[in-house]
N, C-alpha and C positions, 0 to 999 in steps of 0.2 A: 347468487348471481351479482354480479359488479354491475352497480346503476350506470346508466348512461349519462357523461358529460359533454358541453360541448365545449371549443377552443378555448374561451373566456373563461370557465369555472377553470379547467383545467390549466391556464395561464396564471389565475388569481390562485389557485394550491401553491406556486413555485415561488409567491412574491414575498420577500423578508428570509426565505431561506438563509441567503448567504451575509444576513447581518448579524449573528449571532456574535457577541462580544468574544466570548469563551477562542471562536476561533483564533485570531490574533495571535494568544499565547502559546495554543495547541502549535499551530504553524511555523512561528518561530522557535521554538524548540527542537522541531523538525527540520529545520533548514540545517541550525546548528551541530545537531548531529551528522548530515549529510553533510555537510561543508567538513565538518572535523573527519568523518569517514575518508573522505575523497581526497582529500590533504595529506592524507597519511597515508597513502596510498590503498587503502581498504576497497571491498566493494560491497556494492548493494543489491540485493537478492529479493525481488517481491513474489509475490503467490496472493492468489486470490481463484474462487470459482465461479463456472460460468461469465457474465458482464464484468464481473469484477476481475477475473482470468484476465478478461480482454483490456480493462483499465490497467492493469502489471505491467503486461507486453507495451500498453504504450507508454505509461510512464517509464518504465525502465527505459525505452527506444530513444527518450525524450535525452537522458545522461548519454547512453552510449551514443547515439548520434549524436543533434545536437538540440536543443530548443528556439532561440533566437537567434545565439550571436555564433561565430564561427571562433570555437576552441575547441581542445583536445578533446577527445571523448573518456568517458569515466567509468570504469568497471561497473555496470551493472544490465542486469539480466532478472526473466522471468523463468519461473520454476516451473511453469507450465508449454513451454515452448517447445520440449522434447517428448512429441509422443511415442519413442521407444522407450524413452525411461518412465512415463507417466501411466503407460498400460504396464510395463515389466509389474513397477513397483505394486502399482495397482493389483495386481493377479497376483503375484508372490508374496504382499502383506496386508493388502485391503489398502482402500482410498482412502482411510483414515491417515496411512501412513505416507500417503505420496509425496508429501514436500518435507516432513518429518527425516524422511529416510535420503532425500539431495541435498537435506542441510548437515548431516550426518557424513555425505561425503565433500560438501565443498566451505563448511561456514571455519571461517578461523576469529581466534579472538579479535577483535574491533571490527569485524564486518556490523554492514549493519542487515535487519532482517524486517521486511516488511509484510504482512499479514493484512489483505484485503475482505474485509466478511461485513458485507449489511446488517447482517444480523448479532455478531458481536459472537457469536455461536457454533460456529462450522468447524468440528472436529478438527479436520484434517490442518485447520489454522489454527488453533490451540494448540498440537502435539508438536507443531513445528517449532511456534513461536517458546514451549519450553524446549524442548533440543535447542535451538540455536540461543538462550539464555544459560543451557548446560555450558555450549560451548564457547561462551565470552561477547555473544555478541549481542550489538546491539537492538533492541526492538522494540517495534514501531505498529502499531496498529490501526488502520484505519477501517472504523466500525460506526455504526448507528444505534439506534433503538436503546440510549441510554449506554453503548459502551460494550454490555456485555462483559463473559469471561475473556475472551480479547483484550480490550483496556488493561483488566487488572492483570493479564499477562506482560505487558506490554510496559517498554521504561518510557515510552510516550505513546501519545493517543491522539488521533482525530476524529471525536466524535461526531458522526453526522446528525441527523432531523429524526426523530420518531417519524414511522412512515412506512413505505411498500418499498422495494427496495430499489425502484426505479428512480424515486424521489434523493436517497439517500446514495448512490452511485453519480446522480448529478452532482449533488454536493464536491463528493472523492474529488471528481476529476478537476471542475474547477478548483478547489482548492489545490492537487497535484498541480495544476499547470501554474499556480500562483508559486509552490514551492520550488519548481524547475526552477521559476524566471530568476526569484530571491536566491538560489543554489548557486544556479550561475553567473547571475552580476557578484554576486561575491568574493569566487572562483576566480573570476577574470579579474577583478580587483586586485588579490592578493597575488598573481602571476606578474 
């Protein structure tokens, strides 16, 4: 049974999160890649499940719409947005394969491939993340709990907070919407 907290304890769990040195270099490596994807006209392709599903869809929403500033929109999308391909694939190869098998149909060399897993562990974000290194592209994993098989799949990584995975999903997104804003003012820069 999970002990009862109240605001305070639960407020002080969250504080120093987001100062962890490591992120900096995680991050900018991450922009760098998305700005050279985007530039070249590539796109970029996230997956993640459950909360982290829902973190994909926005961060990708964040390139293809817009995040701050008003510019073009940039190739990217979630791999979970199609629930006729996500129960097909699901029922004709198992959930292991569901983004494995869209990366299979859509990843070209220099896309980049983002893989969202708290846990660093979640099949179905490992089989992709090698298919879409099969197929030229680049990948990106944002993981917790030490990294996980994730990470070491992964030509960069943003490792979140040992933790529950609610903890380690705040992290993503704030750090996601820090990568938007660095993606974009750079983008817009160099136009």
């Amino acid at each position: 049974m999970i002990e009862r907290r109240d605001f305070d304890e639960l407020l002080a769990e969250r504080r120093g999160l987001l100062e962890s040195p490591h992120y900096r270099t995680q991050v900018a490596a991450i922009v760098d890649a998305l700005v050279s994807a985007f530039s070249a006209g590539r796109k970029v392709l996230w997956m993640g499940n459950g909360g982290s599903a829902a973190d994909a869809q926005h961060l990708a929403a964040e390139f293809s719409g817009r995040f701050l500033r008003e510019r073009r929109g940039y190739p990217s999308e979630s791999l979970s947005v199609n629930p006729s391909a996500v129960t097909a694939i699901s029922n004709d190869y198992g959930y292991e394969r569901v983004f494995a098998r869209q990366i299979e149909a859509f990843v070209q060399p220099g896309d980049v491939v983002i893989g969202i897993t708290t846990s660093g562990k979640s099949k179905n974000i490992l089989l992709a993340l090698q298919e879409a290194r099969k197929r030229g592209a680049v990948t990106i994993a944002f993981s917790g709990n030490g990294g996980g098989p994730a990470a070491e799949l992964a030509d960069f990584a943003l490792i979140g907070p040992d933790g529950y995975a609610a903890i380690v999903q705040e992290v993503h997104i704030t750090m996601g919407h820090i990568i938007c804003d660095l993606v974009e003012q750079r983008l817009i820069a160099a136009s």
